[in-house]
N, C-alpha and C positions, 0 to 999 in steps of 0.2 A: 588481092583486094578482098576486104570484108565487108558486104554490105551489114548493115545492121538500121531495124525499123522497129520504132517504138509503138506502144500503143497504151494505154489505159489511163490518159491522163484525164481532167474534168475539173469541176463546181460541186466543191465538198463543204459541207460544216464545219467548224472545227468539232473538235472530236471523233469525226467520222473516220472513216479506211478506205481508202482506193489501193489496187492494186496494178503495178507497172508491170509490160512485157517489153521482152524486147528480142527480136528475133533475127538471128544472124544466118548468113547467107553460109557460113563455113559451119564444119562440126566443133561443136564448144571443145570438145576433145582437144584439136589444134590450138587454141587459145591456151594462152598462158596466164592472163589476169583479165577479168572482165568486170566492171563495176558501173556505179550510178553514180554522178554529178549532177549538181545544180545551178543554176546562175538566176539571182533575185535581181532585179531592175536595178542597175547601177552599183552592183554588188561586183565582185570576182568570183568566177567560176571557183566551183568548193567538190571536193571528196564526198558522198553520202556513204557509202558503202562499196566495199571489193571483194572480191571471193576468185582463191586462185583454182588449176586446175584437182587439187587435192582437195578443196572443199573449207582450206582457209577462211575466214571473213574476218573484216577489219570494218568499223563504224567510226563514225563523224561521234564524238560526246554526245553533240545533239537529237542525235536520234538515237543513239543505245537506249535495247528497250521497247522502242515502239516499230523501229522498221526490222524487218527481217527479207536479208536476199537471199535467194537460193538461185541454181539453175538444172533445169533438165536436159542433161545432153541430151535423151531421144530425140526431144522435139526440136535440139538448137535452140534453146530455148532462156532468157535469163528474165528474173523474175524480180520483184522489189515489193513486197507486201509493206503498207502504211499505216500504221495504226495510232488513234489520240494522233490526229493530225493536228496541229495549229498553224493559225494567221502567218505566222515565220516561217513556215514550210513552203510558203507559196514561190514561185519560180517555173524556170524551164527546167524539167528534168532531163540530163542525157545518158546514153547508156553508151559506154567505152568498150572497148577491145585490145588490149598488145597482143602482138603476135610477133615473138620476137622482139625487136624494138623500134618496131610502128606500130603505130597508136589509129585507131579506127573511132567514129564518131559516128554516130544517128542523128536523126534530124532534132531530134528534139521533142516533148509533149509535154502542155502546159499542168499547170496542178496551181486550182487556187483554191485557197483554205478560208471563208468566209466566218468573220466572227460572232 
């Protein structure tokens, strides 16, 4: 079981940067793929970014550019830097885990992009 808890979401500008954490209960080491999702109000849960245990990452069109993920295994740590937010970025963001082929979820933290 991976627990995973988010943090850094808020009431941004557009154009402004928030930055997401997300912090897992396991060493990132063990993980195989760990990424951000989003779900806008009546939307379908969507891909933002993933970053495997090699340091792979793979982006949404949408945000190539302005987001950039990283993670630090010391801290167990995964990261989602936002940059040139916009209005359309607003949503729940979540931060994922496979380990294996179970899929681990956070709770969620909101991010709303005000124009």
């Amino acid at each position: 079981q991976v627990r995973l808890v988010e943090s850094g979401g808020g009431l941004v500008q557009a154009g402004g940067s928030l930055r997401l954490s997300c912090s897992a209960s396991e060493r990132l080491f063990s993980i195989n793929i760990m990424g951000w999702y989003r779900q806008a109000p009546g939307k379908q849960r969507e891909l933002v970014a993933s970053i495997t245990g090699g340091g792979n990452t793979n982006y949404a069109d949408s945000v190539k550019g302005r987001f950039t993920i990283s993670r630090d295994n010391a801290k167990n740590t995964l990261l989602l830097q936002m940059n040139s937010l916009k209005p359309e970025d607003t949503a729940v963001y979540y931060c994922n885990a496979f380990v294996g082929v179970l899929a681990y979820w956070g709770q969620g933290t909101q991010v709303t992009v005000s124009s």
